[in-house]
N, C-alpha and C positions, 0 to 999 in steps of 0.2 A: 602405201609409200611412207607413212609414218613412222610408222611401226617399221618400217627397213630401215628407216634414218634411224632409230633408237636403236636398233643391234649393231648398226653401222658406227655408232657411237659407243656402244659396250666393247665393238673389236677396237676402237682406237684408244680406248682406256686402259682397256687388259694389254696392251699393248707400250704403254706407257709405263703400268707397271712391271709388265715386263724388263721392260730398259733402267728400271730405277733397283732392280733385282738383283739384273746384270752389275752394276755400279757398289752394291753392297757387297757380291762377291768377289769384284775387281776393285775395291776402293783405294788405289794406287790410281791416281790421274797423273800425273805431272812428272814423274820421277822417281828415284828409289829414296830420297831424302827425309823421305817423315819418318820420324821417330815413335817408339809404342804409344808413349802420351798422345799426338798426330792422330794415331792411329785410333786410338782407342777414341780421343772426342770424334775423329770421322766417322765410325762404325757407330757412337751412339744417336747422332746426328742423320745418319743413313736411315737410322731405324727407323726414329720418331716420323722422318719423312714417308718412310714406307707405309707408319700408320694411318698416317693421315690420308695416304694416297686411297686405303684399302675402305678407310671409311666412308672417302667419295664414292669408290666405286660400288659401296654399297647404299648408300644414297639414291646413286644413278638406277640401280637396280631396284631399287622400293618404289622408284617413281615411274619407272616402267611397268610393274607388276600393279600400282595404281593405276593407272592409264589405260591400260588390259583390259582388267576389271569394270572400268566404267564405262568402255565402249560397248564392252556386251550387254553390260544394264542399261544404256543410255547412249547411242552417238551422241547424240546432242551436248549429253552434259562431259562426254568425254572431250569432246571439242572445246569447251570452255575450260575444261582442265586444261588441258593441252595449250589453250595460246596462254593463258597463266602462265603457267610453265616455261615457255618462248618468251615472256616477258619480264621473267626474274631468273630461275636459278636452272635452265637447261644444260643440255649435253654440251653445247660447243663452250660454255662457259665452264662448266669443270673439267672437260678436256684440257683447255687455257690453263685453268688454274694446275692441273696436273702437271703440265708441260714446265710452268714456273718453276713446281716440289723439285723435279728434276733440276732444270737451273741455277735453283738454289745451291743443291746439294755440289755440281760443279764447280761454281764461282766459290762457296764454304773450301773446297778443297786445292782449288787454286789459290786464293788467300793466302794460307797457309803454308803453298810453299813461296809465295812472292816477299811476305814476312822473313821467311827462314832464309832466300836469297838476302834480302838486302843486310836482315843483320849480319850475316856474313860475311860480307863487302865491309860497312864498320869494323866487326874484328881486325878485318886485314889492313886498312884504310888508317885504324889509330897506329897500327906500324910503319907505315910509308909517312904519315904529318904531323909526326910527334916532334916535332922542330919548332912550335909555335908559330910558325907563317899561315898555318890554316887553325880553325874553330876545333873544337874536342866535338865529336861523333858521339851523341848519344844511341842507344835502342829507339830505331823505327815506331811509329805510329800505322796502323791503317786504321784511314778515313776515305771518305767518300762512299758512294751508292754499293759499290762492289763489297766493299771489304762491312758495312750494313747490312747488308742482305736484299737489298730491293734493286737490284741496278735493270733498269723496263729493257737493255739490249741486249739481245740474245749473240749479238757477233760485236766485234769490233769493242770489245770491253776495253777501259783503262784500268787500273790495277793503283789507286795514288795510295802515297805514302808522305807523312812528315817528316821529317829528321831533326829530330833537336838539336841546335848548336850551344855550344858552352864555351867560355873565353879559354885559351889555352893559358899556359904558369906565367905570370907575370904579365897578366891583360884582365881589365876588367868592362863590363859591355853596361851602358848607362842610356836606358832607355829616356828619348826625349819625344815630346809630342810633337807632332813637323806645325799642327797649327795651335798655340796654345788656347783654352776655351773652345775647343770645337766640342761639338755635344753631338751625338756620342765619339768619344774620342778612338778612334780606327786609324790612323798614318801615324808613323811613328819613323825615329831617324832610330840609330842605336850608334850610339858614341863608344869610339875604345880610345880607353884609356888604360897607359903605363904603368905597373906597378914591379916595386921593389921586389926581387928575388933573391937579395944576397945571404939572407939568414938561410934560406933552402940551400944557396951554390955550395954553400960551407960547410952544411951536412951533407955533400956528396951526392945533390940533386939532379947535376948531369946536363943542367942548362942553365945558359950563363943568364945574368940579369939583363934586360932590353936596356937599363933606364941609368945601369954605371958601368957598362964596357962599351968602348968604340967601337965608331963603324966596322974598322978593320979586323976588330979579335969575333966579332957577331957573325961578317961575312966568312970567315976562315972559319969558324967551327961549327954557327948551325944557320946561318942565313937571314933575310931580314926578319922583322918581327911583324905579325897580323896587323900594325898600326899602318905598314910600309907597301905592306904586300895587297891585300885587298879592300884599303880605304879610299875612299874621295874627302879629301880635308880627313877630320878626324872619324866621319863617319863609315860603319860597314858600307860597303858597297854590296848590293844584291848579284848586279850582273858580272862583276869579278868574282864574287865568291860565286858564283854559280856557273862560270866557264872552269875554274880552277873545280869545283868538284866533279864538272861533266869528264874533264884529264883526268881525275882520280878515279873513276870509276873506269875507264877506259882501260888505265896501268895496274888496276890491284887485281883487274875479268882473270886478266890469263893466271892467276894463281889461284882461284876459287875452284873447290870442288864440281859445282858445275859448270866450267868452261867445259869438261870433256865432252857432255851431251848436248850444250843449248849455246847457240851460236848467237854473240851482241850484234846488236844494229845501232849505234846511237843517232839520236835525231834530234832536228833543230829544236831549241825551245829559250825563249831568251830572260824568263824567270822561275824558268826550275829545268830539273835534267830529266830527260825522256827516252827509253828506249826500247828495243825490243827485244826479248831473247826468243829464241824459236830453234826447234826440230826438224824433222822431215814430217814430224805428222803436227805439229800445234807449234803455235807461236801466241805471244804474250804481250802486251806493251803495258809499260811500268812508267809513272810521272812522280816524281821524287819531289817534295815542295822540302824546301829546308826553312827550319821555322827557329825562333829564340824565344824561350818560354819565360811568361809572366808573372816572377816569385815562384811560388808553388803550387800554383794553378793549374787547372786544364785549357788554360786560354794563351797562345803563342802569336808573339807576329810575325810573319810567315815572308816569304820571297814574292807568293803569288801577288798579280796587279791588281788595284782600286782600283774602285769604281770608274773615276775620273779618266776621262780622253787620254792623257798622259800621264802617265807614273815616273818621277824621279828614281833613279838607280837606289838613291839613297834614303827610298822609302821603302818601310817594312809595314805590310798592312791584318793590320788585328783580324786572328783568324779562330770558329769559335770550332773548326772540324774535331779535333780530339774532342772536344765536349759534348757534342754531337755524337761521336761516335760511341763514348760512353755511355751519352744515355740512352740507346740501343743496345747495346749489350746487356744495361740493367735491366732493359723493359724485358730484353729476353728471358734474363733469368729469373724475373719477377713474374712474367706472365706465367699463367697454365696454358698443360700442354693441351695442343689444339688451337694457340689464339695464330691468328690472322692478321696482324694485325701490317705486317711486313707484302704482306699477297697482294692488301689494299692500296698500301705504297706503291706497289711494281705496279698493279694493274693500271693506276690512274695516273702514272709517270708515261705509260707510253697511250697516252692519248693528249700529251702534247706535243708532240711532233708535230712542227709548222705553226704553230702559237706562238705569243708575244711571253705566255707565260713561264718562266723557268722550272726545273725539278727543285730550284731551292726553295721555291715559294711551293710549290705541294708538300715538302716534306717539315718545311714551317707548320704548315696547317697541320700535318698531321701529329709533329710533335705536341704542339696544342690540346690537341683532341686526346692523345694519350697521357697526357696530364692532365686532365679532366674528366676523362671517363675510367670507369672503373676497368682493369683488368680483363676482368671477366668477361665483357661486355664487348671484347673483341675475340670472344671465342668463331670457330669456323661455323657453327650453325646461326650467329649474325652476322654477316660476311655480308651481304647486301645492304642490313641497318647502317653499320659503318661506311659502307661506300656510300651511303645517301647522305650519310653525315658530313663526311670528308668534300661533295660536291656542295650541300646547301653550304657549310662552312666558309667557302671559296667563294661563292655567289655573296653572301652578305658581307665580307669582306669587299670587293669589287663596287659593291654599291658603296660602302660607308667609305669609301676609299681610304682602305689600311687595314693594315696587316703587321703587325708588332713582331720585332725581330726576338724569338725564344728566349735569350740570352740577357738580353738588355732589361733590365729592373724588374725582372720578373721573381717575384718572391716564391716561388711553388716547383721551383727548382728543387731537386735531388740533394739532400746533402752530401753523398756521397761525389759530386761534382763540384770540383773546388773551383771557382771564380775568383777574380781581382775583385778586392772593396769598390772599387771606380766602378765596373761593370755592372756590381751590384745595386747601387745606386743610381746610377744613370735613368735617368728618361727612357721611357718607351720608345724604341726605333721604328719609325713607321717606312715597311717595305716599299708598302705603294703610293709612294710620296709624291713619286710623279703623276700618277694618277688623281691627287689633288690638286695637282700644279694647271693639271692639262684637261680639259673637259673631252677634249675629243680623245684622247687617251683610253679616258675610262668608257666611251662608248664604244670603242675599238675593243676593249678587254671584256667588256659584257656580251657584243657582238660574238669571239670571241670564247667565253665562255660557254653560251647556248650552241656551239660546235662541238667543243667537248662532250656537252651534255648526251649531245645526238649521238656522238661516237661513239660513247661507252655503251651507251644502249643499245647499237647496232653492234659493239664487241659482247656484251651478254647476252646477244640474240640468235648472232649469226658466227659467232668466233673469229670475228675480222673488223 
């Protein structure tokens, strides 16, 4: 019966890569919109996944062809091989992890065009609000698990994006800290303020100055100014500017090359814009955070809510997602190929479903752990050293209650990741703060953790 679950498992492999085969020779997911550049990183992307697929499945194969072998020399000792095996690196565990390479490789190609949509929408978008009553539209971010590479769900994906905003001609945006002395400084207002445009009107700049023509000659040619339109007192408003971009995305659809195939759904969301495009065969949901970047930083503060029970409209909260996502992109192109290191994020992301514990605080740890250990050392043949690493890591974190936020005064930071001086400095952010606060908390989170623990073992044992 063994030995039939092991072929039973060779057919669900070859089969996998079947479907990842199919995908290289159809690597058109979403549309006719990629471009050769698109295309070319999809097809080399495709490959390397192919390779990796081909080496599992020959793994799978060296370890059946040992198993063979040692029952004929030995039941006995082939039996203790065998629950080994059941106990770390089995069939239904690189089946899983196969199923991932695929997923990957979809969510990499989806990306891609959700990128290519929104900046799209920008192109069209600086045409319709070039009037100064809305923010300048910078080029899209993707952030979050999806546009990373590790997102643990398989249906039901978000697709988030940042949008940088920049003061439009004659506004300038002055970030103020909503609590001053607060450590780590995270809530922020953003003040506009008026500026002189009469030296530009006079070279034929096409837009009047906000700050020396009357109401009247402003309303008759280009309408209020960003001060009038989407402030509370003098500061941005979050939830106007973010009704007023939900209406701009709504009026620029029907002029986008893809309105002809992918039909919008817009949806409720009362700090960033959410919607859906969809086909007869797939649909997509897209969350739009609009963010106003910190100097020239990777560090922006964003639409999304604080922490805090209640968010002021006129709070914008320090967001470190572009930072994050960069340093994923680097790890990737710094790792060799074969590392794993994305597989161990996905894997250990969906075993907390139904936990207190977040995916932000797993991928805390793990950025940690990739800052610290070498490269290499998340090749795929240590795929389980690493997962052992990434669970003790969580565990001693939970006892010592804390877990320090990546970002915050951490000197072992990338330099190629440009931080605010404030950020750099700052104090250590301790995640699980409430878990110092709270003693039943952290028994609850240990509780808890020993679940997880169980899970994943019963996910690298039995593939569920």
């Amino acid at each position: 019966m063994l030995v039939e679950m092991m072929f039973g498992a060779m057919a669900v492999t070859k089969l996998l890569l079947w479907v990842l085969q199919q995908l290289i020779l159809n690597v058109r997911v979403v549309g006719d919109e990629l471009d050769e550049d698109t295309r070319d990183r999809m097809q080399h992307r495709a490959e390397q996944l192919s390779r990796e697929m081909a080496w599992l499945l020959q793994e799978l194969e060296q370890q059946k062809s040992q198993e063979l072998r040692s029952k004929e020399q030995n039941p006995v000792a082939w039996r203790a091989l065998l629950f080994a095996a059941l106990q770390h690196w089995q069939f239904w565990a690189i089946a899983g992890i196969l199923l991932l390479l695929i997923l990957g490789l979809c969510w990499c190609l989806r990306c891609e065009f959700v990128t290519d949509l929104v900046n799209t929408f920008i192109l069209v978008a600086e045409q319709v609000s070039s009037d100064g009553s809305f923010p300048v539209l910078r080029p899209c971010f993707g952030i979050g698990c999806a546009h990373e590479g590790w997102s643990p769900y398989e249906e039901d994906i978000i697709y988030s994006l940042l949008v940088p905003l920049a003061p439009p001609s004659g506004h300038a945006f002055l970030p103020e800290l909503c609590n001053p002395g607060e450590t780590p400084e995270r809530n922020f207002r953003i003040r506009v303020q008026l500026e002189c445009t009469c030296a530009t009107e006079q070279l034929g700049g096409g837009t009047l100055c906000f700050l020396h023509h009357d109401e009247e000659a402003l309303r008759r040619n280009q309408g209020p100014s960003l001060l009038h339109s989407l402030c509370t007192g003098c500061y941005l408003d979050v939830g106007k500017t973010v009704r007023r971009f939900h209406q701009l995305v709504k009026a620029c659809w029907v002029v986008l090359p893809h309105s002809h195939r992918w039909r919008l759904t817009m949806l409720a969301c009362s700090r960033s814009c959410k919607f859906k495009v969809a086909t007869a065969e797939e649909e997509i949901t897209i969350e739009i955070t609009l963010g106003v970047q910190q100097g020239d930083s990777d560090i922006f503060m964003s639409s999304q809510a604080s922490e805090a029970i209640f968010t002021p409209s006129t709070t914008w909260t320090l967001s470190c997602a572009v930072a994050e996502a960069k340093f994923f992109e680097l790890t990737a192109r710094q790792a060799p190929d074969g590392s794993f290191h994305l597989r161990c994020l996905q894997l250990c992301a969906r075993i907390l479903v139904g936990t207190g514990f977040s995916s932000y605080t797993l991928k805390t740890v793990v950025m940690h752990l990739l800052n610290t250990t070498p490269l290499s050392g998340w090749h795929r043949t240590r795929f389980l050293l690493r997962l052992d690493d990434i669970m003790r890591y969580l565990c001693r974190c939970v006892e010592e209650k804390r877990l320090d936020h990546f970002f915050f005064g951490n000197e072992k930071i990338p330099q190629e990741i440009a931080l605010p001086p404030a950020l750099q400095r700052a104090q250590p952010f301790n995640l699980f703060q409430h878990l110092a606060q709270d003693p039943d908390a952290q028994a609850e989170a240990m509780r808890e953790f020993m679940d997880m623990q169980d899970c994943l073992t019963r996910m690298l044992t039995y593939g569920h």
